[in-house]
C-alpha atoms as an extended CHARMM CRD file, in Angstrom:
* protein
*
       171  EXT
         1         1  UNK       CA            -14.0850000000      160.7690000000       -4.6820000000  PROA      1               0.0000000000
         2         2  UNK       CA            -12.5280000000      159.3910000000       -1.2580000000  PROA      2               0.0000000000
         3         3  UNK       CA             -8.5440000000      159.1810000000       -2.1940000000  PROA      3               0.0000000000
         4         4  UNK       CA             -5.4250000000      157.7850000000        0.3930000000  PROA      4               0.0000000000
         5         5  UNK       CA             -4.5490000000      160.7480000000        3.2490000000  PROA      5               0.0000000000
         6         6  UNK       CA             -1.1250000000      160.1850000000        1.7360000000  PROA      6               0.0000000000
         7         7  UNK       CA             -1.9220000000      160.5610000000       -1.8680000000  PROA      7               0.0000000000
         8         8  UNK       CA             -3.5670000000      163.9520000000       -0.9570000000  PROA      8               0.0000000000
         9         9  UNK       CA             -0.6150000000      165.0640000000        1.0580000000  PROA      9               0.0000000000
        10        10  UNK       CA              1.5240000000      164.5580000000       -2.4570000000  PROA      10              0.0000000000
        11        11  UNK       CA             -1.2610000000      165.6550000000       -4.8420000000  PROA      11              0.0000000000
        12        12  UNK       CA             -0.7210000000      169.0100000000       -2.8990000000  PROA      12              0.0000000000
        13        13  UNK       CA              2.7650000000      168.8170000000       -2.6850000000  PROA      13              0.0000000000
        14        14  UNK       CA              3.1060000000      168.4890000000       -6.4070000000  PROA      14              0.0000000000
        15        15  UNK       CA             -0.1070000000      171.0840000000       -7.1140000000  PROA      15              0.0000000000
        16        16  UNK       CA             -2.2520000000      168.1400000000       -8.6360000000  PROA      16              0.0000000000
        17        17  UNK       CA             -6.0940000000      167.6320000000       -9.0970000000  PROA      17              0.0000000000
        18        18  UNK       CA             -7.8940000000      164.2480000000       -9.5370000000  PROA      18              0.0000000000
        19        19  UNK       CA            -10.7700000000      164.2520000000      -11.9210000000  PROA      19              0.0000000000
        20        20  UNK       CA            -12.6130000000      161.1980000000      -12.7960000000  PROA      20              0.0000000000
        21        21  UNK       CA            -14.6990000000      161.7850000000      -16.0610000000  PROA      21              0.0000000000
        22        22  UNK       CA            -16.4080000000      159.5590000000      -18.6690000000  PROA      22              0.0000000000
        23        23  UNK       CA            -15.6290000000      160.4330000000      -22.5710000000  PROA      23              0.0000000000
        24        24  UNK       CA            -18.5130000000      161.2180000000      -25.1530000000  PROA      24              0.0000000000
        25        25  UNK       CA            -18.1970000000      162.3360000000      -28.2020000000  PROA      25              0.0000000000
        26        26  UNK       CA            -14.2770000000      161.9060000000      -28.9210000000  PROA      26              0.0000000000
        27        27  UNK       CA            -13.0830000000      162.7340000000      -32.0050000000  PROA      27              0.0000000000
        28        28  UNK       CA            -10.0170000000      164.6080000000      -33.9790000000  PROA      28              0.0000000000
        29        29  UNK       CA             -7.8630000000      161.7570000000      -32.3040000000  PROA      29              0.0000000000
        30        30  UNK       CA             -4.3430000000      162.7670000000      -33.8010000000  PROA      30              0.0000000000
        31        31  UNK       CA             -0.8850000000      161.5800000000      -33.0510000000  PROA      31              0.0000000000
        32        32  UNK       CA              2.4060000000      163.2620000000      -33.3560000000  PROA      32              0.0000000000
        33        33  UNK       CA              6.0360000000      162.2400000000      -32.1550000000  PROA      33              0.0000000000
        34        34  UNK       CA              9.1720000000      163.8960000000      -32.0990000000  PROA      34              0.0000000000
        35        35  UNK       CA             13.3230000000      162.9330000000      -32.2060000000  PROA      35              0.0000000000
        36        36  UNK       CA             13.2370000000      164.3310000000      -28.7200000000  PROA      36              0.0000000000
        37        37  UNK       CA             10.1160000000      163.4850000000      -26.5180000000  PROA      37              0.0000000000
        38        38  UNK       CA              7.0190000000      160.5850000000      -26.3110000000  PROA      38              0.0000000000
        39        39  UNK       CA              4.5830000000      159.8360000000      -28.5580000000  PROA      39              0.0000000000
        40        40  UNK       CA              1.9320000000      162.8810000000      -28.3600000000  PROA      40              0.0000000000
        41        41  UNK       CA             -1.8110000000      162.5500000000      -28.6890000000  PROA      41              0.0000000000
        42        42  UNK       CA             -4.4420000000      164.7700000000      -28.4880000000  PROA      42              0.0000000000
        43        43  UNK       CA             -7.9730000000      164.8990000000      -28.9170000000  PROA      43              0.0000000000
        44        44  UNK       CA            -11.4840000000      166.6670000000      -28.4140000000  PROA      44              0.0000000000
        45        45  UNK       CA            -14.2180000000      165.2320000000      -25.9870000000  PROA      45              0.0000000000
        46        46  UNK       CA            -17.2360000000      166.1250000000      -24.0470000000  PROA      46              0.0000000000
        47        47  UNK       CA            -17.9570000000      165.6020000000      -20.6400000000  PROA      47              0.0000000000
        48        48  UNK       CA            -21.6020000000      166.4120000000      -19.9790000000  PROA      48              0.0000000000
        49        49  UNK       CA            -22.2590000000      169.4150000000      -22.0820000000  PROA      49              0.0000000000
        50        50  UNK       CA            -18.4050000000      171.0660000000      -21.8820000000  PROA      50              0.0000000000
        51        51  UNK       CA            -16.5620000000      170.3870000000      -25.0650000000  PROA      51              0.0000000000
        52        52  UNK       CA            -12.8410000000      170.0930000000      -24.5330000000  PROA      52              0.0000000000
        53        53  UNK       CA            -10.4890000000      171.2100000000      -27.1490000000  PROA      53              0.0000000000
        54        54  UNK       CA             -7.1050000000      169.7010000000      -28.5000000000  PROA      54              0.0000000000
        55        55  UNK       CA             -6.6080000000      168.0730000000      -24.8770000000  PROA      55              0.0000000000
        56        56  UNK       CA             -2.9230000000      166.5230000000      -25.4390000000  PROA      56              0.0000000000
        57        57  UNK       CA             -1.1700000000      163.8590000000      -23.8560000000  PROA      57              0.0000000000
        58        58  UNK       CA              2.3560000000      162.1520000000      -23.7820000000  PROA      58              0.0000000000
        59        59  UNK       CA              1.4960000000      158.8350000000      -24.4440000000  PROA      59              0.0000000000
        60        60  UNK       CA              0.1360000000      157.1300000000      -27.5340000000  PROA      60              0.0000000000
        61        61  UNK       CA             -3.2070000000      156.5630000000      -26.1250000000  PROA      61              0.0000000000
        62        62  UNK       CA             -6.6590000000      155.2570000000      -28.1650000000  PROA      62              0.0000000000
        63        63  UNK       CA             -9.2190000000      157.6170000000      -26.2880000000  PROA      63              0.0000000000
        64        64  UNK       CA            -12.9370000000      156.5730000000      -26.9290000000  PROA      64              0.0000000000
        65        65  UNK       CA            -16.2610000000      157.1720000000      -26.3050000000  PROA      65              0.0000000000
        66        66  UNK       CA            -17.4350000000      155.6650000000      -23.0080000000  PROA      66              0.0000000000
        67        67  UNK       CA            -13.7030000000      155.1970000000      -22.1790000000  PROA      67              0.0000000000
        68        68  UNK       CA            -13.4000000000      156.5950000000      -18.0570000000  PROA      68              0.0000000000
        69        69  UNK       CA            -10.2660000000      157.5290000000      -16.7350000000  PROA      69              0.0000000000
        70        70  UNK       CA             -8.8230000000      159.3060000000      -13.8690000000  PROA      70              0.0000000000
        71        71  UNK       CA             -6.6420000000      162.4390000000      -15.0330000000  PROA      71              0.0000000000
        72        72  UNK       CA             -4.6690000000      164.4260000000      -12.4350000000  PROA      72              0.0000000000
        73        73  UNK       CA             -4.4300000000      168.0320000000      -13.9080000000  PROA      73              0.0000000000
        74        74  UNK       CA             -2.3400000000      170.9460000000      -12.4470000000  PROA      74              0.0000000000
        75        75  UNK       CA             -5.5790000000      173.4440000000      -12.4150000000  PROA      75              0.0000000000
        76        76  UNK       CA             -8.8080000000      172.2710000000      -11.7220000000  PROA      76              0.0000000000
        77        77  UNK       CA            -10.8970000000      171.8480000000      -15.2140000000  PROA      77              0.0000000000
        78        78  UNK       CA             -8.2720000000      173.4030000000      -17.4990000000  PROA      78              0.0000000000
        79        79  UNK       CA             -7.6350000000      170.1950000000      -19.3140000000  PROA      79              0.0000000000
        80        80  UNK       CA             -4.7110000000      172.0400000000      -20.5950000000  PROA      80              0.0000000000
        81        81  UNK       CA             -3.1230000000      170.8340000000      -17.4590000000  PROA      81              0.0000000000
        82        82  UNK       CA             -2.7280000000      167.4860000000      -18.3020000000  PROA      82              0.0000000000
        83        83  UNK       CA             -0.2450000000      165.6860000000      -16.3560000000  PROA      83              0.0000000000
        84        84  UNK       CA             -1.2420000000      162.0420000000      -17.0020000000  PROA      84              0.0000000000
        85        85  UNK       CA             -3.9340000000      159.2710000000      -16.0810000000  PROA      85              0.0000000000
        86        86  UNK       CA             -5.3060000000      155.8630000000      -15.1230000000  PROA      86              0.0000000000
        87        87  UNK       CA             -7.3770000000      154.0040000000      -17.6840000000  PROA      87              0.0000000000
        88        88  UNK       CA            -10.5540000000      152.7070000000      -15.2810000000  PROA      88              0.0000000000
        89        89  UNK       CA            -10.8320000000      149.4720000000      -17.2690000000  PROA      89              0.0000000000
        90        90  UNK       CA             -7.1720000000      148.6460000000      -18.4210000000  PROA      90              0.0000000000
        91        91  UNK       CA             -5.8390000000      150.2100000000      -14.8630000000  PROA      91              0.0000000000
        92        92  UNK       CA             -3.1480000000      151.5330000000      -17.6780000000  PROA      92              0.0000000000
        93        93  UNK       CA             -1.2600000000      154.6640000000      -16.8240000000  PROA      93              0.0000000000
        94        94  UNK       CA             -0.5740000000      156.9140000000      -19.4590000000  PROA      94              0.0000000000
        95        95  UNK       CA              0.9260000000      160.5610000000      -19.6930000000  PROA      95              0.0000000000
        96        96  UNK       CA              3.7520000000      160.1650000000      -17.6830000000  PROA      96              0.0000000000
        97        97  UNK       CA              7.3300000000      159.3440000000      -18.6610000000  PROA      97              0.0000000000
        98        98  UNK       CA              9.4620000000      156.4340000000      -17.1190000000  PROA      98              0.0000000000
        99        99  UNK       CA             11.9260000000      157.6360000000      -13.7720000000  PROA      99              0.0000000000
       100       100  UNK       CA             13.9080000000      155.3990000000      -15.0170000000  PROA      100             0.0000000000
       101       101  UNK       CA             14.4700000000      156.2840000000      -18.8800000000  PROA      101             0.0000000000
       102       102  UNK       CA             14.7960000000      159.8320000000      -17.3850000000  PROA      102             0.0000000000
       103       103  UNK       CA             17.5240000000      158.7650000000      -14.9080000000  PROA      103             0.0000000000
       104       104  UNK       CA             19.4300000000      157.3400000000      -17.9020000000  PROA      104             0.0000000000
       105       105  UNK       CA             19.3080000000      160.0380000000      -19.4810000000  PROA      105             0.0000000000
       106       106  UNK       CA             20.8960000000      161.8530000000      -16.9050000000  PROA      106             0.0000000000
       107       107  UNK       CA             23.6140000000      159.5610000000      -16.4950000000  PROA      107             0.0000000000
       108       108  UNK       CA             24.5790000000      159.8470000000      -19.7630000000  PROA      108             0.0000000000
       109       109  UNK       CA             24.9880000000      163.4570000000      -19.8800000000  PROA      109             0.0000000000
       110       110  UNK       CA             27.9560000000      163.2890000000      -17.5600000000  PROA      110             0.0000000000
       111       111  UNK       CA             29.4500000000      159.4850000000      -18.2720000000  PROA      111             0.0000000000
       112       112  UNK       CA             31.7000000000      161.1830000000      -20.8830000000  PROA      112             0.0000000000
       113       113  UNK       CA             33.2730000000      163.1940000000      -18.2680000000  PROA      113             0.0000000000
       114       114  UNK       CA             33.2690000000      160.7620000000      -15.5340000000  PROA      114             0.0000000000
       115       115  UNK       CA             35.2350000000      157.6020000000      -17.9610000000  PROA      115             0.0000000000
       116       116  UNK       CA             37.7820000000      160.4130000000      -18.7800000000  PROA      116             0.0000000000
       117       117  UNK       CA             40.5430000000      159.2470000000      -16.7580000000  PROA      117             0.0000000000
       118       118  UNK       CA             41.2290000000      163.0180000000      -15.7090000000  PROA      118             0.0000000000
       119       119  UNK       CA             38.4650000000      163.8180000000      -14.5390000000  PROA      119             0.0000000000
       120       120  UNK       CA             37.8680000000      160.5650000000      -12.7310000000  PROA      120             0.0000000000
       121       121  UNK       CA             40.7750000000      159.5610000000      -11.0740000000  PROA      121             0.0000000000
       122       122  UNK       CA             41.9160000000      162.4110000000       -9.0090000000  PROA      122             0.0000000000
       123       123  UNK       CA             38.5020000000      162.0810000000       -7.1910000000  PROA      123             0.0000000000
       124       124  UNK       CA             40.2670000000      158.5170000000       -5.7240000000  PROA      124             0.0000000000
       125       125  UNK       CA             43.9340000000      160.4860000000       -4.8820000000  PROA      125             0.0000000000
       126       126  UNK       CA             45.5050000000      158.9530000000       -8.3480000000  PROA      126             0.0000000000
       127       127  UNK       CA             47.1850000000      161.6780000000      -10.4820000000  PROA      127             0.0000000000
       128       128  UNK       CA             46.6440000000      165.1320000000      -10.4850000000  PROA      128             0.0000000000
       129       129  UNK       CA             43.7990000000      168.0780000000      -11.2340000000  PROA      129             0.0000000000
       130       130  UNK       CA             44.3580000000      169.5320000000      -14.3270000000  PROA      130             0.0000000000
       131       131  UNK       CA             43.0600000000      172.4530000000      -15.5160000000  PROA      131             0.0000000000
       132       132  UNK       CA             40.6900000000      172.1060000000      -17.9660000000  PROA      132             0.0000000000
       133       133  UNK       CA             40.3380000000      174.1160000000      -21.3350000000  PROA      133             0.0000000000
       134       134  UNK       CA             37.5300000000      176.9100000000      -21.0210000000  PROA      134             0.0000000000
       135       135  UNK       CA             35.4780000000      175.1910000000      -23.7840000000  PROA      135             0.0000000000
       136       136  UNK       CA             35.5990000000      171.4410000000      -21.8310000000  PROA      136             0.0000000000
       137       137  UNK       CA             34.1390000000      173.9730000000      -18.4980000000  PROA      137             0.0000000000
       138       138  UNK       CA             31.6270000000      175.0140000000      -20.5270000000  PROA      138             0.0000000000
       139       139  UNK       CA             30.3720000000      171.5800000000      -21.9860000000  PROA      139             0.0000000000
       140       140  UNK       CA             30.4150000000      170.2130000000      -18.3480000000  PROA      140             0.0000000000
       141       141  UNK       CA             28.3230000000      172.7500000000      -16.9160000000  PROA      141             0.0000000000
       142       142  UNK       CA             25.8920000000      172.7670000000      -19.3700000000  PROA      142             0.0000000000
       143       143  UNK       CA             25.8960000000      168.6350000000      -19.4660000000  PROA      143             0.0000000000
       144       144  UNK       CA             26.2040000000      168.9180000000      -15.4430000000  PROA      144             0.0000000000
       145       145  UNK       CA             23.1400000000      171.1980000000      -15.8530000000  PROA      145             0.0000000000
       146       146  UNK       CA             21.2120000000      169.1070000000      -17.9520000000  PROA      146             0.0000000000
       147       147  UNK       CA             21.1230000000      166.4220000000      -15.8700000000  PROA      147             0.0000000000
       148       148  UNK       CA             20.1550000000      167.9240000000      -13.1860000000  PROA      148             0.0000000000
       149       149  UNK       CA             17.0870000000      169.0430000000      -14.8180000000  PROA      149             0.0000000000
       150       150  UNK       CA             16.4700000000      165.3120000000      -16.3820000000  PROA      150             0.0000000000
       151       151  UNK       CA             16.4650000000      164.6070000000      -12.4660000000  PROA      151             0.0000000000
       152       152  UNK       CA             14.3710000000      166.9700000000      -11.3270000000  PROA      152             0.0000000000
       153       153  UNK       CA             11.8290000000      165.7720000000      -14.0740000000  PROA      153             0.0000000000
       154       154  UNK       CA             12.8300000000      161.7670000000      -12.8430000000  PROA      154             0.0000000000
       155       155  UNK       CA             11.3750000000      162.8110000000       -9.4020000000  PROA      155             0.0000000000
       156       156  UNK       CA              8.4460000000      164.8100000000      -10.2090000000  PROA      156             0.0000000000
       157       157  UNK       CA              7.7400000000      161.5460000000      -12.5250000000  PROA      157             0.0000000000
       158       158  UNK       CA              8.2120000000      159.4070000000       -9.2100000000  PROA      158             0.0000000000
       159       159  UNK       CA              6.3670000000      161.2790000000       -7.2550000000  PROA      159             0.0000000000
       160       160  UNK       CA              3.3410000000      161.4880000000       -9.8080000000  PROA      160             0.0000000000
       161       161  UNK       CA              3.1280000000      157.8210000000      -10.8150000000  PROA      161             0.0000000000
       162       162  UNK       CA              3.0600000000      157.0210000000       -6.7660000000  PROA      162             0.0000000000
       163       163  UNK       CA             -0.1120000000      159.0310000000       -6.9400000000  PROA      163             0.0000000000
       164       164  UNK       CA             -1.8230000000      157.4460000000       -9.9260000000  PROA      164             0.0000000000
       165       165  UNK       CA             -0.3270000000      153.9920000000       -8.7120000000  PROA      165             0.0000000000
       166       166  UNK       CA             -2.4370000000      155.2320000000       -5.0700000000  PROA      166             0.0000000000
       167       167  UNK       CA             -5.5240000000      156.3240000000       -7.3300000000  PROA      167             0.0000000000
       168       168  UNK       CA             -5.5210000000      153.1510000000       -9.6050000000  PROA      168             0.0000000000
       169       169  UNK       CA             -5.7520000000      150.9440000000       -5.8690000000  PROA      169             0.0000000000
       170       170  UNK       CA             -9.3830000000      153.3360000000       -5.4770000000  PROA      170             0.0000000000
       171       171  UNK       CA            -10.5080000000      152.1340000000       -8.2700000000  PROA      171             0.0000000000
């Protein structure tokens, strides 16, 4: 498979492999979904005469036989990996959560803190720093801490959908 220099360059950079295969034989096609993530399927396939077991993605996807997609995965063949992929005949990509929603997410985690006038308005030389009540330090280092990580995963989500966005042009 020929791919973009650049989408190589960020395939490494994020430890990603591009596999193109063709399903056969898909079946135990199963959905779950949680108060606190996507939509979850998974599902067995075969790919020549390797049967893959309870492959799972974060998307609720309708995998079928015949159905070809491009999947990046984090190790080569270990369909464990799954990080997401591009439906060849839809050009839908699935697996991988919005930067966006993510980014949100992160936002909110701190907007309590910043529409607290204390906190707020000293950062713009109106009133004063007060010290804040051990418990209130705790909740914004954890919240301050959460959305750093809900950033981290916004970027990573960036950076991956360039890559299928790059693949899905291939194809």
């Amino acid at each position: 498979m020929q791919v973009f220099p650049a989408a190589v360059s960020r395939m490494r950079d994020l430890n990603l492999h591009p596999t193109t295969v063709t399903f056969a034989d898909v079946s135990h096609v199963t959905y779950s979904s949680s108060l606190y993530g996507p939509t979850r399927t998974q599902f067995d396939f075969t790919v020549g005469s390797k049967r893959e077991y309870s492959v799972s993605i974060a998307d609720e996807v309708r995998p079928h036989n015949g159905m070809t997609v491009t999947a990046l995965l984090r190790e080569p063949g270990n369909w464990q990996t799954l990080v997401g992929w591009i439906d060849h005949k839809s050009g839908k990509v699935s697996g991988v959560s919005s930067p966006a929603s993510q980014c949100w997410v992160a936002v909110s985690c701190v907007l309590p803190f910043i529409l607290v006038p204390q906190f707020f308005m000293p950062l713009f030389g109106a009133g004063e720093w007060k010290t804040l009540p051990p418990v209130l330090n705790v909740f914004l280092v954890i919240f301050v801490l959460l959305a750093t990580g809900r950033l981290r995963s916004a970027w990573k989500s960036h950076r991956t959908l360039k890559v299928l966005r790059r693949l899905r042009q291939r194809h």
